[in-house]
N, C-alpha and C positions, 0 to 999 in steps of 0.2 A: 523495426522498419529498415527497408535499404534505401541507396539513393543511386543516382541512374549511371550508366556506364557501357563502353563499346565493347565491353568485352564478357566474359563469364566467371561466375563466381565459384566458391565453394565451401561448405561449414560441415565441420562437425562437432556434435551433443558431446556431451556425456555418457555415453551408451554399456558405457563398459563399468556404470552399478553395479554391482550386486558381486564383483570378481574380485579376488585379491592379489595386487600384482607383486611379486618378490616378497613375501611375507608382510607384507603394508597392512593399514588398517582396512577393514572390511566398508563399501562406501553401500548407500541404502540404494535400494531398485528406486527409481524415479516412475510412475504410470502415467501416462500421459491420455488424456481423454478427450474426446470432441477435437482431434487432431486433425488440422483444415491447412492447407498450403496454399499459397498464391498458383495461379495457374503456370507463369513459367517456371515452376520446378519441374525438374527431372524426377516422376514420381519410382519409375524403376530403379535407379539408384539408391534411393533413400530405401525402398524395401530389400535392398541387397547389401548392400554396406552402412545403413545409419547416416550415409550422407548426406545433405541438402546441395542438390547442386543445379545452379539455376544461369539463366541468362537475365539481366534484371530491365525491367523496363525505366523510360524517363522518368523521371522524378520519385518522389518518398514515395514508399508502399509496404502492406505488410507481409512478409515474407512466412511467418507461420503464424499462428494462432492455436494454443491448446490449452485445456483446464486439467489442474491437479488441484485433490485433495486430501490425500493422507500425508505428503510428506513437507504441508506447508509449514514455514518458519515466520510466526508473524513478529516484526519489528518492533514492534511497544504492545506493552501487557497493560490495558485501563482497568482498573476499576471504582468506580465510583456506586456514592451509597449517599440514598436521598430519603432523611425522615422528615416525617410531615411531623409539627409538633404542635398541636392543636388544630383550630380551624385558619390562622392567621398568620403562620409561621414555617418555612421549612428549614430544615439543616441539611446544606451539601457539602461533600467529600468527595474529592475525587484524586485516586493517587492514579498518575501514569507514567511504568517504566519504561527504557528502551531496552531492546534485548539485543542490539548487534555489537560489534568489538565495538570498543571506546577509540578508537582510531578514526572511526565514522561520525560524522555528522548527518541528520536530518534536516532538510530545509522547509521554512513554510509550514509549518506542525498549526492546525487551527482543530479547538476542541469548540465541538457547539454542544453544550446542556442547556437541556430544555427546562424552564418554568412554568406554572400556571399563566392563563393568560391574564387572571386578575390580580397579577404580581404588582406591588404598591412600589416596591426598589426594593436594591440589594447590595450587601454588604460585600465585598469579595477581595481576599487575600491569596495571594499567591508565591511561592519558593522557586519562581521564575518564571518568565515573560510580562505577559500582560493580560488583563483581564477585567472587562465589566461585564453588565447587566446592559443589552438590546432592545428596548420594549417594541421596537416593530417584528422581529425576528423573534421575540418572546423565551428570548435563551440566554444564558452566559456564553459569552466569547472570551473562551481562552487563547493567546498569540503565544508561539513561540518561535522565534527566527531561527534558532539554530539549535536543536536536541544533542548533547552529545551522548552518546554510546553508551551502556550500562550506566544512564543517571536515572534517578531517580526524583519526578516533581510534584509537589502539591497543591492542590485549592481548595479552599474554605471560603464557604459564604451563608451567609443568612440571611433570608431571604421572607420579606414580609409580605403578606398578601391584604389585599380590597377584603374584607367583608361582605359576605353579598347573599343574597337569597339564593337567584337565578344559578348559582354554581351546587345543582344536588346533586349528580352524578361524581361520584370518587374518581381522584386525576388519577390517570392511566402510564404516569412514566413513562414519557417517551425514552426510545435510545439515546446514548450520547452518540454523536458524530465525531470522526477524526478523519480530520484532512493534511498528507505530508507527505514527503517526496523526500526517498534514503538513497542516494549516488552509491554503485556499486554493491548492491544486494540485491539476492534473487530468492525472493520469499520461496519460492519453488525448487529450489540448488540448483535447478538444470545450468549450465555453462560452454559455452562454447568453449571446445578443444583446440580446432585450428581455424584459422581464415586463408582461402589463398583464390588470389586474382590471376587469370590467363586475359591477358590482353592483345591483341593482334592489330591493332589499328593504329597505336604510337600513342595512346591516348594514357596518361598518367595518372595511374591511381594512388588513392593514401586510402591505407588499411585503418582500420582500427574498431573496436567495439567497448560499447558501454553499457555498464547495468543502470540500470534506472527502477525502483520500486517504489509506487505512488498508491494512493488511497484507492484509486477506481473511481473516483469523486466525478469525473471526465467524461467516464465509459458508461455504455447500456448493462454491465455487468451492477452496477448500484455503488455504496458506499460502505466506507468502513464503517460502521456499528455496534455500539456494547448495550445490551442492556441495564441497566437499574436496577441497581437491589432492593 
């Protein structure tokens, strides 16, 4: 998003993938898809130099919009494993790591697994945050306030169920859900190169740019999601 200003902007990507400069490491093509700009961009520029250079209007707005899928880096590797052991019983497992430097933190990390709905209660252990059993939301809530970088957390719980006729259809494992916000990563690599402000009206700007990677939990794009094993 930008915020509003009397004068014009300028940004450049990462554009320069796939080239090696002074014998450097070789960096990956970035593909950018469903590539959508706000209308005050200068769309001739951008197709001549990779520039995005725009005049921006009052207040926040989104300045581009695009989807990438082969060169995503996702922030935490879940996986979780749910047996059924009997008719009255489940055992869950769920390990989830994070994958970005340990310099980083995540904020706000919420895991929701799903139970049966004629779950009686449930036991649940955890190697960080917090965590019970929801019975209106019909899930485990796992909290974590702060993930740091390459850890590693777990949950255990056992989980007893109602008895019941009415339940004949075999449960269907839902996904787990994750919900978290990583300051300074870009599941996508892409990175702004430069910033630079031309102002003509005496009007003072402060530069600056920040990464923000969050679950999608927010957006009409959906949620993060793992399935069950």
């Amino acid at each position: 998003s930008g915020g509003a200003g009397g004068g014009a902007g300028g940004a450049g990507g990462n554009d320069d993938h796939g080239k090696n400069h002074g014998g450097g490491r070789v960096k990956k093509q970035i593909d950018l898809a469903d590539l959508q700009f706000h209308q005050c961009v200068n769309l001739s520029k951008f197709d001549s130099e990779k520039v995005i250079s725009f005049t921006p209007p009052d207040g926040e707005f989104d300045l581009m919009k695009f989807r990438v899928t082969d060169t995503v880096s996702l922030p935490f590797k879940v996986m979780p494993l749910v047996r059924e052991l009997g008719r009255t019983r489940l055992s869950v497992d769920v390990k989830i790591k994070s994958t970005f430097s340990e310099k980083q933190f995540a904020n706000g990390v919420v895991l929701k697994i799903p139970v049966p709905k004629h779950t009686a209660r449930a036991s649940v252990k955890v190697t960080g945050g917090k965590s019970k059993y929801v019975a209106k939301e019909h899930a485990l809530i796992w909290k974590i306030k702060q993930f740091q970088g390459m850890t590693e957390l777990q949950l255990s719980a056992d989980v007893e169920l109602i008895s019941t006729m009415s339940e004949k259809k075999p449960w269907s494992k839902p996904p787990v859900s994750l919900n978290f916000q990583v300051p300074m990563f870009t599941a996508s690599g892409l990175r702004v190169r430069f910033l630079k402000v031309w102002e003509k009206t005496g009007y003072i700007s402060t530069k600056w740019v920040r990464y923000l990677c969050n679950s999608g939990a927010d957006a009409k794009a959906g949620s993060y999601e793992i399935r069950c094993a």
